[in-house]
C-alpha positions in Angstrom: -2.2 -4.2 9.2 -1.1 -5.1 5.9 -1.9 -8.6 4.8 0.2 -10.6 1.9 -2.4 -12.6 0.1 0.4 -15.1 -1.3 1.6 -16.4 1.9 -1.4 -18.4 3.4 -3.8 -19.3 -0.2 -3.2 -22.3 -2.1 -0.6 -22.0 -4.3 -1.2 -20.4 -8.3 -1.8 -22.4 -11.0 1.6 -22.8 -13.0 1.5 -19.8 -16.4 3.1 -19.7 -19.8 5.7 -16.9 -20.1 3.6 -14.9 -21.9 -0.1 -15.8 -19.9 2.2 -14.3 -16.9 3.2 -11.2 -18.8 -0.3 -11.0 -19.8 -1.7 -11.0 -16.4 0.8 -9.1 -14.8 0.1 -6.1 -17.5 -3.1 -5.9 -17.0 -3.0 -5.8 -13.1 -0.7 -2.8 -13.6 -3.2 -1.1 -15.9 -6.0 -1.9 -13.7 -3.7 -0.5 -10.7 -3.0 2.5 -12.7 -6.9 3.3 -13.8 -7.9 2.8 -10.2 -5.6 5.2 -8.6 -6.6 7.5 -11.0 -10.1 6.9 -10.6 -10.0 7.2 -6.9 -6.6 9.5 -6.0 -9.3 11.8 -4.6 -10.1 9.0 -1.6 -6.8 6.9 -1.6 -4.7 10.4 -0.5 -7.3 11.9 2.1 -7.0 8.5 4.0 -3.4 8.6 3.7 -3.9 12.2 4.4 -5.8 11.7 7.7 -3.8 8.8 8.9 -1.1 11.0 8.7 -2.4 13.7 10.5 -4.0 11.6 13.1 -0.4 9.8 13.8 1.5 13.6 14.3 -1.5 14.4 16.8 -0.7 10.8 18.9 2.8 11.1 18.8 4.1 12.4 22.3 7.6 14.7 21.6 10.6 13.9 23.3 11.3 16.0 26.7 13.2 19.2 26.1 16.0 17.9 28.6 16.7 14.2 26.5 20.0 14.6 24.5 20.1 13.9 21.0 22.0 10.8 21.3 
């Protein structure tokens, strides 16, 4: 389940233009370092999820039409 962590916290303290460029350019470089850092673990649990979702998933019978 994906969570939004905006939608239920107290509101963010108001930013100067450039404080909110600053932050938001250094959460992208830290986002980009990390998934570098970790691509290894971040894609197998994609990677499995995946897998484990095909294995779950129950085909269609042969005899239902396409539309």
């Amino acid at each position: 389940m994906i969570s939004y962590p905006c939608n239920d916290q107290v509101p963010m303290p108001p930013l100067s233009d450039e404080a909110a460029v600053t932050v938001l350019e250094f959460l992208q470089r830290f986002t980009e370092c990390f998934e570098s850092q970790y691509y290894g673990e971040i894609h197998r649990y994609y990677e499995e999820r995946s897998q484990a979702n095909m294995k779950t998933a129950n085909p269609p019978p042969a005899d239902d039409p396409p539309f």
